[in-house]
N, C-alpha and C positions, 0 to 999 in steps of 0.2 A: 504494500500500500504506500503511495507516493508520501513525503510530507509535504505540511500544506507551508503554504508561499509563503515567509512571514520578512515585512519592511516592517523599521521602527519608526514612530512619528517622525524622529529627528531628520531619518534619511529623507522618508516621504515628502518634507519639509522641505530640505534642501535641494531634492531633484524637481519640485514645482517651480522651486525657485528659480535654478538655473534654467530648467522649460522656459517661463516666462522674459528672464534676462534675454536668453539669446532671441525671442521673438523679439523682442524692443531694441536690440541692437542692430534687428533688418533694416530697421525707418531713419529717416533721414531728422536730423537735429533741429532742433523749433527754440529761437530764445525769447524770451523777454526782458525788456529791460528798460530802465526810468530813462524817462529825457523831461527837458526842464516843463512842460506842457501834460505830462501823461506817461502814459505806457505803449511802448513799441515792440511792436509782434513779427518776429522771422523767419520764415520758415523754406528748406528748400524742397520745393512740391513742385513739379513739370507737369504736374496732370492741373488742368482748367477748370476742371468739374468738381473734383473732391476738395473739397477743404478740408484742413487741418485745424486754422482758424477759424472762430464762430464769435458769434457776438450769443450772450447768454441774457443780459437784462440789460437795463440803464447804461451801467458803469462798469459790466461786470461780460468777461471775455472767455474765451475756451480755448486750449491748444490740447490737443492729442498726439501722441506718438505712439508706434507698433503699428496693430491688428487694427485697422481701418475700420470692419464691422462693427468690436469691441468699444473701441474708443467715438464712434458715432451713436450707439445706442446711450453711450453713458451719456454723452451730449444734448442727446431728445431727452433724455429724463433728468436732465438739469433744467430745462428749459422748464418744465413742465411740473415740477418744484418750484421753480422762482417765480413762476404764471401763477401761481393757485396760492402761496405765500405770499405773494403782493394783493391780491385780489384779495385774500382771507383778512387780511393785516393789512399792513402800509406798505409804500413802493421801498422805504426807508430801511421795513426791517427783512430784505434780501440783501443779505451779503455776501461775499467771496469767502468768507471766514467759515458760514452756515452751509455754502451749501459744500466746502472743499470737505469741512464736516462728513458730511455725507457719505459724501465719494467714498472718504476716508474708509468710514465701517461698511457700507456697500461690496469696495473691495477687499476690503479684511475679511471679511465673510465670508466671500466667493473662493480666499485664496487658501481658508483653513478650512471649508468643507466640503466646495467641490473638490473633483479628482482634478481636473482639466484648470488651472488660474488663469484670468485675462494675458493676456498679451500686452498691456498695455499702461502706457505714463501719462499723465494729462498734469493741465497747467490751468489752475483758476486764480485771476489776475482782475482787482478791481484797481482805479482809478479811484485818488481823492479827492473832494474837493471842498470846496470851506473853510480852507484850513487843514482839512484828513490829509494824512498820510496816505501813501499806496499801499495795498497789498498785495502781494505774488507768495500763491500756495503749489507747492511741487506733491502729488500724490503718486506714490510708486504702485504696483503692483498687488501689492499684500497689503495693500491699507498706512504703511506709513507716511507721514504729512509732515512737508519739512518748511517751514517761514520762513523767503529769501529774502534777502538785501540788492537793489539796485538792480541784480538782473537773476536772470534764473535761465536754465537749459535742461531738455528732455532730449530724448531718442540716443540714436545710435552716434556714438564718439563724446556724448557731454560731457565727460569728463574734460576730454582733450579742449574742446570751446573752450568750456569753463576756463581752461587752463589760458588762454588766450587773451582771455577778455579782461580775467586778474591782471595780465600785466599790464591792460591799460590805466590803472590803477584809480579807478572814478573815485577825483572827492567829492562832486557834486555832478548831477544829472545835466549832460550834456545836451546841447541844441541837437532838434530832429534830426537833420542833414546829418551832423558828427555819428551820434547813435547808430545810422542806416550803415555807414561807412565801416562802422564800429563791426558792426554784425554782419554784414557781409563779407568784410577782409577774414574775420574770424570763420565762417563758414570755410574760404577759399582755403586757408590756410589748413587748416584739418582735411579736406576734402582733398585738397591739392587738384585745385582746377578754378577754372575762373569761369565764379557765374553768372548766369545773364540775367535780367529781369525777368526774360518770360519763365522763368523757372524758379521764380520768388515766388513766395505767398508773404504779402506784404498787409499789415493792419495797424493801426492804433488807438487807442481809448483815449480821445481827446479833452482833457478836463473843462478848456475854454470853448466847448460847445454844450449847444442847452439840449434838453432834453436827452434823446442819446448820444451818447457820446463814444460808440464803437465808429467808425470810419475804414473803409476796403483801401488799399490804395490799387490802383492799376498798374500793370507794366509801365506805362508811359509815363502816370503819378511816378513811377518810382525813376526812371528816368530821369524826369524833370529835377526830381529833389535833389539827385546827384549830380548834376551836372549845372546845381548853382552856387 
């Protein structure tokens, strides 16, 4: 009579984990990061259709990396959370904080009780304004939720950006233009190739606009900006 199959939590643990890193290490890098105005979103995505970046309420933004299915399904049920908490409540009390919350135990849950863990990193990034501060929340896989400073990076290589963009050594949130330059050298530099607009996905949470304050930029938007 065979013995029966036995993993121990810890492994089980550990080989979800590694599943899930290397699926997030397929996708291409997405940063965030303060400029004197808001928050600027970059990400490099050659596809037209699929976004990466999403506008989620007001003030309040979305970036995904990995499993593309994974990481859009959690994006419609942010949306959909912060629709029915604004309506229930005030527009006020939806924030980056509550719903990255979420995410949080969402994927903690997925990652310690399904067999199969998401694929995937997201980035929930509100703009302040009145006075607020920004926030950028980093949500890994298993539910840890990390509070960044000045910029944040997900997908595949963020360490290596990361490592990049430290050495510009921000003491204060740089103009748009600088920012864009900022993040695309860093892209080029890890990537080792030189990229072009139309293979941006370019966005920013603009605090000095009213109402919403998520804004797309275009190829050409992104053009313009670099080349003034």
């Amino acid at each position: 009579m065979p013995m029966p199959y036995y993993v121990s939590p810890e492994q089980m643990m550990q080989d979800k984990a590694e599943y899930a890193r290397k699926g997030i290490a397929k996708g291409r890098s997405i940063i965030a990061i303060e400029y004197v105005s808001g928050i600027l979103l970059v990400a490099e995505n050659p596809s037209a259709s699929l976004y990466k970046i999403s506008e989620v309420y007001d003030s309040i933004a979305f970036a995904g990396a990995g499993k593309y299915s994974e990481f859009e399904n959690l994006r419609k049920a942010g949306i959909r959370h912060a629709d029915l908490k604004g309506f229930m409540y005030s527009r006020e009390d939806v924030t980056a904080r509550s719903l990255a919350n979420g995410y949080s135990q969402s994927l903690g849950t997925i990652f310690s009780q399904e067999l199969k863990p998401l694929e995937v990193e997201i980035l929930v990034v509100q703009v302040g304004h009145n006075g607020q501060s920004n926030e950028m929340y980093r949500i890994s896989f298993d539910g840890s939720i990390i509070d960044e400073r000045a910029f944040a990076v997900i997908g595949g290589k963020s360490e290596a950006v990361q490592g990049v963009l430290k050495e510009k050594g921000f003491t204060q949130p740089p103009e748009l233009q600088t920012a864009l330059t900022f993040c695309i050298a860093a892209l080029d530099q890890v990537g080792n190739q030189k990229l072009l607009p139309e293979s941006l996905e370019v966005a920013v949470l603009d605090r000095t606009r009213d109402g919403r304050r998520f804004r797309r930029l275009t190829p050409a938007d992104t053009k313009q900006l670099l080349s003034t």
